[in-house]
C-alpha positions in Angstrom: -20.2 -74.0 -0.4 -17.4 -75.8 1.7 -14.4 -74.5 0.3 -10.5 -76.4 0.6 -7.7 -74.3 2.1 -6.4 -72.1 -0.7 -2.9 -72.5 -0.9 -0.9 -72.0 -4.7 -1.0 -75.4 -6.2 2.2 -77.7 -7.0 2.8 -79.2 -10.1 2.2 -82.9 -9.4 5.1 -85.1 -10.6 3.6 -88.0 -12.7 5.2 -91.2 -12.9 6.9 -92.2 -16.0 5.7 -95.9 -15.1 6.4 -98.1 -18.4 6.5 -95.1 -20.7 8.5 -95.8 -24.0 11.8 -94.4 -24.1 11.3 -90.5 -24.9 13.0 -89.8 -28.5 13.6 -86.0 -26.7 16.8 -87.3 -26.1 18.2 -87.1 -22.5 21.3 -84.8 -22.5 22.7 -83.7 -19.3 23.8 -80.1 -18.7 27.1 -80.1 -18.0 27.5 -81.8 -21.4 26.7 -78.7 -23.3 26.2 -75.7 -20.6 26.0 -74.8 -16.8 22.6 -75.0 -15.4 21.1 -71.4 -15.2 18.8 -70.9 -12.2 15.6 -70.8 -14.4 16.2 -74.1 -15.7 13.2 -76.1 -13.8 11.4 -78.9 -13.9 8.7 -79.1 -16.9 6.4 -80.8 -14.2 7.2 -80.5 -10.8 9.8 -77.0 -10.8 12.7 -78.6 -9.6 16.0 -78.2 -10.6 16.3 -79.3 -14.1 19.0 -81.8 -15.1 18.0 -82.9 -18.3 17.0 -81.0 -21.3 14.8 -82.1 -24.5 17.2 -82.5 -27.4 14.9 -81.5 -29.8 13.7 -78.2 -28.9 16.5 -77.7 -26.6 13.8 -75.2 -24.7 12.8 -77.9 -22.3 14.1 -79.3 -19.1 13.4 -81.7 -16.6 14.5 -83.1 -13.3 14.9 -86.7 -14.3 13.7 -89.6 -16.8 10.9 -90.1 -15.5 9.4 -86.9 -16.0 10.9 -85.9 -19.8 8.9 -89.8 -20.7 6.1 -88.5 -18.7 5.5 -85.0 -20.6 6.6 -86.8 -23.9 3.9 -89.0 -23.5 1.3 -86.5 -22.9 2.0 -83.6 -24.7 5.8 -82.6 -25.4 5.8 -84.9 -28.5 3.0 -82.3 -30.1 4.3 -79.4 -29.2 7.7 -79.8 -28.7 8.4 -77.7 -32.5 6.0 -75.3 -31.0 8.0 -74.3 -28.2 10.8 -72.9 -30.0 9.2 -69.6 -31.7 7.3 -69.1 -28.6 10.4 -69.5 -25.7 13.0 -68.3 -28.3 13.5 -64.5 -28.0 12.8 -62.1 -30.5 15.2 -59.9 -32.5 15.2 -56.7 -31.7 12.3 -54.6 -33.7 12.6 -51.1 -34.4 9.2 -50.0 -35.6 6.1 -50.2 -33.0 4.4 -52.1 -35.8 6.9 -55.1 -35.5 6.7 -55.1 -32.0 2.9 -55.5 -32.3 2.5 -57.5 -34.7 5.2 -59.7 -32.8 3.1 -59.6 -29.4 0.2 -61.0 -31.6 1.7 -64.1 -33.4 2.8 -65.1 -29.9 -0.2 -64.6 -28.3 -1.8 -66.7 -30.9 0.7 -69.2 -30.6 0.2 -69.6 -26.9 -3.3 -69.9 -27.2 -2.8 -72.6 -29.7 -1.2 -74.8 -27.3 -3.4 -74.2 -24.9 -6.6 -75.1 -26.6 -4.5 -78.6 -27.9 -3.1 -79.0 -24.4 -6.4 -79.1 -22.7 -8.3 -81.1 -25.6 -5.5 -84.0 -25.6 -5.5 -83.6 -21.5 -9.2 -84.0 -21.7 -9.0 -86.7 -24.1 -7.0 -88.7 -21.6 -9.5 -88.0 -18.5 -12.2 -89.3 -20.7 -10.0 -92.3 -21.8 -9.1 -93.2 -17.9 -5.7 -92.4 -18.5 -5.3 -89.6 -15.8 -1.7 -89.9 -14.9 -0.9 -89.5 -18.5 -3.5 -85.9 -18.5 -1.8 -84.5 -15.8 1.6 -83.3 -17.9 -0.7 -81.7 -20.5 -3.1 -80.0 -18.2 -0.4 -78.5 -16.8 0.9 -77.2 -19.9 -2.8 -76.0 -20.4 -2.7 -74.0 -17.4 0.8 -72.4 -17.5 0.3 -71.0 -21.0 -3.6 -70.0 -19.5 -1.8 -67.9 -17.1 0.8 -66.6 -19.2 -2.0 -65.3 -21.6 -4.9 -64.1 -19.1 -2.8 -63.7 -15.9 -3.7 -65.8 -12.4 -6.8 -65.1 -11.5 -8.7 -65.4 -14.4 -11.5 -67.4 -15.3 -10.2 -68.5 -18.2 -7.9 -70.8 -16.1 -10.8 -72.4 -14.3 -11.4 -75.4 -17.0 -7.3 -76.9 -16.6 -7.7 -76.3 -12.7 -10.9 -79.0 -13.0 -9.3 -80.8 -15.1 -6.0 -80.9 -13.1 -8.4 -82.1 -10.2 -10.0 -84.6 -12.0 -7.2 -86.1 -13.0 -5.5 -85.7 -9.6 -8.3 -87.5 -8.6 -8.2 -90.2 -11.0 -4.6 -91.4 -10.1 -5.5 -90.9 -5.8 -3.8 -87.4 -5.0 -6.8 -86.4 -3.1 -4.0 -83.1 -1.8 -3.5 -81.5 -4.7 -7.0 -82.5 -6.7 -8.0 -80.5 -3.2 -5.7 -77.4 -4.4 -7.2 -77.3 -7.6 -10.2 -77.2 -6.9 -9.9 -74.2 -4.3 -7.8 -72.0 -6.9 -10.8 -72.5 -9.8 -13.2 -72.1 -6.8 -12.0 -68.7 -5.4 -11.2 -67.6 -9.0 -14.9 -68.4 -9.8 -15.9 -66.6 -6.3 -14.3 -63.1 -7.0 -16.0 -63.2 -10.9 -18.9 -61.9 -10.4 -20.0 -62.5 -13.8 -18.8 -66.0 -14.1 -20.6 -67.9 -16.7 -22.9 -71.1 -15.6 -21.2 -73.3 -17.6 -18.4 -72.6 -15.2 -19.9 -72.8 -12.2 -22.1 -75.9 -12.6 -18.8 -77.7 -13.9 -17.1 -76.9 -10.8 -19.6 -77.8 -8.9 -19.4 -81.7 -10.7 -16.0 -81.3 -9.7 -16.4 -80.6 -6.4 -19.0 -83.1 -6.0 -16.7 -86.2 -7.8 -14.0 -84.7 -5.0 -16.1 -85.2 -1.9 -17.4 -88.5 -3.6 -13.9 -89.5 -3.7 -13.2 -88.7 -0.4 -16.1 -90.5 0.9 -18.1 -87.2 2.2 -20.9 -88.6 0.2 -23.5 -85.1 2.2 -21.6 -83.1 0.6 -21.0 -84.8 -2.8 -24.7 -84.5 -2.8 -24.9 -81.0 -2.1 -22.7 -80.0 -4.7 -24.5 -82.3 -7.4 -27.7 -80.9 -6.8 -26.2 -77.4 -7.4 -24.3 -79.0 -10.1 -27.9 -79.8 -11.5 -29.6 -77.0 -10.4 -27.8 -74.5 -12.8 -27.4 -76.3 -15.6 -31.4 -77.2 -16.4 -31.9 -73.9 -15.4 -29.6 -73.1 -18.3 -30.2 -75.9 -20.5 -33.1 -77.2 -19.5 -34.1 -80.7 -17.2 -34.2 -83.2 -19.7 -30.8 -81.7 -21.1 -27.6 -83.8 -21.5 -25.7 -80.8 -19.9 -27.9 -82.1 -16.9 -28.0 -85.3 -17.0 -24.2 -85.6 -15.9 -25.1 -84.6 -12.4 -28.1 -87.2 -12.4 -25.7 -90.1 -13.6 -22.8 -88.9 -10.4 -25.5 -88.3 -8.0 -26.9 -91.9 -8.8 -23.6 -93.2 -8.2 -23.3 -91.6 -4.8 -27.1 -93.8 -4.3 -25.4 -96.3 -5.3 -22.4 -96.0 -3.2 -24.9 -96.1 -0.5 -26.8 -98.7 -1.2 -29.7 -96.6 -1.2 -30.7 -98.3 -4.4 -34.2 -96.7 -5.0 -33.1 -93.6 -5.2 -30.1 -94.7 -7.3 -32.5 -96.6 -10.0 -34.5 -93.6 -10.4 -31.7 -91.3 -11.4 -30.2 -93.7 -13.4 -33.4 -94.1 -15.2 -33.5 -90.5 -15.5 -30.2 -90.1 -17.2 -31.4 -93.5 -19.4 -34.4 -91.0 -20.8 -32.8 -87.6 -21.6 -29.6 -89.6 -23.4 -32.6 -91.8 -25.2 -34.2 -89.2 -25.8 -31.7 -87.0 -27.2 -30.7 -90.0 -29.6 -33.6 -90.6 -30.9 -33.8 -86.4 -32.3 -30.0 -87.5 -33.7 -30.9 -90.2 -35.5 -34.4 -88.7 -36.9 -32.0 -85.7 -37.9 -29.7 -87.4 -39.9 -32.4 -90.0 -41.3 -34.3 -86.5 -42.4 -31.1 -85.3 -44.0 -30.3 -88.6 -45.9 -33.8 -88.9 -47.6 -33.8 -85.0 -47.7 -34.8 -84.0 -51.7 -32.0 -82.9 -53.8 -33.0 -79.9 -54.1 -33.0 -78.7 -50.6 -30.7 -76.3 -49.7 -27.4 -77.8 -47.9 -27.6 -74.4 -45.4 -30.7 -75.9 -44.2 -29.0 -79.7 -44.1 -26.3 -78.4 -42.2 -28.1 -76.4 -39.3 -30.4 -79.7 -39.2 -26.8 -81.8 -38.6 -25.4 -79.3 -36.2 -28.4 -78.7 -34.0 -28.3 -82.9 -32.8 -24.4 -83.2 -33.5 -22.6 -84.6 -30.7 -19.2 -83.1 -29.7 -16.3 -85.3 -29.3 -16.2 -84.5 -25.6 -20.0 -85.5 -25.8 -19.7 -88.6 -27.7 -17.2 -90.0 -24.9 -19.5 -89.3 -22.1 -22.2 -91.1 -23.6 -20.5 -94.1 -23.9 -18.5 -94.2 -20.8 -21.9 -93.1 -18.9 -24.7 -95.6 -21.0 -22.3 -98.6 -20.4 -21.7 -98.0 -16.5 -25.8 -97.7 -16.3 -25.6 -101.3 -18.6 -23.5 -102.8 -16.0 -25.5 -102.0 -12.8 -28.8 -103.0 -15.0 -27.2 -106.3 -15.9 -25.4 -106.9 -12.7 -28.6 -105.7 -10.9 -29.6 -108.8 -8.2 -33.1 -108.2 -9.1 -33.7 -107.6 -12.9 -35.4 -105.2 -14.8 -35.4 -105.6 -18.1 -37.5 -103.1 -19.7 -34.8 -100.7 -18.2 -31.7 -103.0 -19.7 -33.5 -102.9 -23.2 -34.1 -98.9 -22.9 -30.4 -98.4 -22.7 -29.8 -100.9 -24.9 -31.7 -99.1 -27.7 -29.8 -95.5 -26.0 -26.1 -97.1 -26.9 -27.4 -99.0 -30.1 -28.5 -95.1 -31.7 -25.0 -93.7 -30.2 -23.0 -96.5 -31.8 -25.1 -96.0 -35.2 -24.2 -91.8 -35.1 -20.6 -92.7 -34.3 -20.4 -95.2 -37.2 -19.3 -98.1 -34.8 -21.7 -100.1 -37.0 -20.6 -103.4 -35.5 -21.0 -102.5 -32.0 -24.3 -100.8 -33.2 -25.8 -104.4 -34.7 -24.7 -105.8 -31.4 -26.3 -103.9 -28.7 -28.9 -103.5 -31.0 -30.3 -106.6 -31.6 -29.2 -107.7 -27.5 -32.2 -104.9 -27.0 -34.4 -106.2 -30.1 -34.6 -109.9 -28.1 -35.0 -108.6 -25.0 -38.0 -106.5 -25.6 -39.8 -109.7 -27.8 -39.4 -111.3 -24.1 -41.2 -108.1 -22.8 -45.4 -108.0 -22.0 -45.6 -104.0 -23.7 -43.2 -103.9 -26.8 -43.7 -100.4 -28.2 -40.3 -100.1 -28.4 -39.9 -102.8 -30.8 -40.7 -101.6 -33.6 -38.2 -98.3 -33.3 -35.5 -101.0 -32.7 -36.5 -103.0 -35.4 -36.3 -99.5 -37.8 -33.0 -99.0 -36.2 -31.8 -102.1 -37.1 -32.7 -101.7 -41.0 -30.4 -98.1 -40.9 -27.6 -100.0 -39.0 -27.8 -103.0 -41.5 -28.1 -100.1 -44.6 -24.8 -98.6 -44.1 -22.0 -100.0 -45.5 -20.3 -102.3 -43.0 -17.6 -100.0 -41.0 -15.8 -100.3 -37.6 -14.5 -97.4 -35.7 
C-alpha cells in the first residue's frame, strides 16, 4: 500500500468566494481587548484578528475565513461553543467535577457527529470548499475527545481529503490521507468499514492525480473487503465498482468500463426492487399485523441519507455515459432507468419518479425481450397512486 509522506496536516484556508456577509459580526481586537497568543485562526491557525460577535469564543484571521466557517458550520454551532470553551466555576465535590467532565464530553461529541454529517452533506452535494470548515471542526473536537491517533478520527481525515480533493489541493488531501492511513496501520483491530473506505479514498486520490495503476490497486482492495463483509452484490461494494469504472473510463478502456458499470446498474436495481417490494408488503400489510414486524420489514431496505445521495449522484453519472454512449445500448439505458425510477418513488420525488419512469417504460416497448415491462408498468401504477408530491 503506497503510502504519502506523513507530515501533521494544516488546516486548509477556504475561500470565502461570494459568501453572504457573516451576521457573526466582525469586531476587531483592539476594539474590545489585546490579542492573547492563543487567539488563532478558526481555519488556518494564524493569528486571529477578528472575533465572532456572537459567541465571542471565536476568532479568525480575516473576512474571508469568519464567511467561510459561517457558512459551513459556525452558524450551527456558534451557541454551542459557549458552555463548551467557557470555563467552569470552580466545583468542590468530586461528583460536580464528574458530572461536569460528562456534559462536556457529551457536548463535544455532539458537535462532532453534526460537524461531520453537515461536512458530509456538502461532499455529497459538490460543495467541497464549503465542507472543508466543518470537517475541520469535526476533527478538532475528534481529537479533543479520543486524542490523535485514534481511529475514531479516521472518517473527518477522509473526509478532509475528499474535499481537499474536490476543490484541487492535491497537498493536503495527500496529508490526510497519510494521517488516517498510519492511524489505521498502528490499529490492529481497525474495523473494515474503515479500512475499505480509506482505501476508496486513496483510490479517488491517485485517480485525481492521474496514477490511474494505483487508483486501481486500491479499488480492488477497496472492493475486496467490503463484499467480503457485506457481500458482492452489496451497495457497500458497489461504490468501488462505480470509481473503478470511471478509472476504465478515464482510459478509454471502455469494455471493461461498461461491464462495471453494468455491475453497479444490477446490485443498485437490485437492491431497489427489495425496497420497493418492502414497502409495497407493508402498505397492503393486514391491520392486524404487528407494527414491530412492519418496522424491522422498513428498516432492513431503508436507505440512509448518506445512501440515498450516492444513489442518485452514482445512477445518473451511469445515465449520462449510457446516453452519451457513441454506440447505444439501450437495454442498459432502460435498466437504470427503472434503478432511478424505484429510488425517486422511495424518496417521494414522485415527479422525477413518473419521469424517468415512463422514459424507461418507452424505451423497453422499442426493445425485442420486454420482461421488464411489466415491473415498470407496476411501478408506474404505485408512482401514479401516491398523492402527487415533489421533494
Amino acid at each position: 500500500m503506497p503510502c504519502p509522506p506523513r507530515p501533521a496536516p494544516p488546516r486548509p484556508a477556504p475561500s470565502g468566494g461570494s459568501a453572504p456577509p457573516s451576521p457573526c459580526r466582525k469586531r476587531r481586537l483592539g476594539d474590545g481587548g489585546a490579542l492573547e497568543g492563543s487567539r488563532r485562526c478558526e481555519l488556518c491557525g494564524a493569528a486571529g484578528r477578528l472575533r465572532c460577535g456572537r459567541c465571542r469564543l471565536t476568532y479568525y484571521c480575516d473576512v474571508d475565513h469568519q464567511k467561510a466557517d459561517w457558512v459551513s458550520i459556525h452558524e450551527r454551532i456558534c451557541q454551542l461553543l459557549i458552555p463548551i470553551r467557557t470555563s467552569l466555576p470552580f466545583l468542590l465535590s468530586e461528583k460536580e467535577r464528574k458530572h461536569g467532565s460528562e456534559q462536556l464530553v457529551k457536548r463535544q461529541k455532539y458537535i462532532i457527529d453534526l460537524a461531520y454529517s453537515t461536512a458530509q452533506e456538502f461532499v455529497l452535494d459538490g460543495k467541497h470548499r464549503e465542507a472543508i470548515p466543518a470537517a475541520l471542526h469535526a476533527l478538532r473536537f475528534s481529537t479533543e475527545v479520543y486524542g490523535s491517533n485514534s481511529v475514531q478520527l479516521v472518517p473527518a481525515y477522509l473526509l478532509l481529503a475528499e474535499a481537499s480533493t474536490g476543490v484541487g489541493h492535491l497537498p493536503e488531501a495527500s496529508k490526510y490521507l497519510s494521517q488516517a492511513q498510519w492511524i489505521v496501520l498502528r490499529t490492529p483491530d481497525c474495523s473494515v468499514a474503515v479500512q475499505y473506505k480509506l482505501h476508496r479514498s486513496l483510490g479517488l486520490f491517485c485517480a485525481a492525480e492521474g496514477n490511474f495503476e494505483q487508483a486501481l490497486y486500491h479499488l480492488a482492495n477497496e472492493i475486496y473487503l467490503a463484499s467480503s463483509t457485506f457481500g458482492l452484490k452489496s451497495i457497500e461494494a458497489s461504490g468501488g465498482y462505480f470509481h473503478m469504472a470511471n478509472v476504465f473510463f478515464r482510459q478509454n478502456k471502455m469494455d471493461v468500463a461498461n461491464s462495471l458499470y453494468a455491475e453497479v446498474t444490477d446490485i443498485w436495481h437490485a437492491f431497489l426492487v427489495k425496497s420497493v417490494q418492502a414497502q409495497e408488503q407493508i402498505l397492503t400489510s393486514p391491520p392486524e399485523m404487528s407494527p414491530l414486524t412492519k418496522d424491522k420489514e422498513v428498516s432492513e431496505n431503508r436507505m440512509t441519507e448518506a445512501q440515498q445521495a450516492e444513489a442518485i449522484r452514482v445512477l445518473n453519472a451511469v445515465l449520462d455515459v449510457r446516453e452519451q454512449a457513441p454506440k447505444q445500448q439501450p437495454g442498459e439505458t432502460a435498466r437504470v432507468l427503472h434503478a432511478l425510477a424505484m429510488l425517486y418513488y422511495l424518496i417521494l420525488d414522485l415527479s422525477k419518479a413518473r419521469e424517468v419512469g415512463m422514459k424507461a417504460f418507452d424505451l423497453v416497448k422499442q426493445l425485442p425481450q420486454q420482461e421488464s415491462l411489466g415491473a415498470i408498468g407496476h411501478l408506474l401504477k404505485l408512482i401514479n397512486s401516491k398523492p402527487s408530491h415533489t421533494k
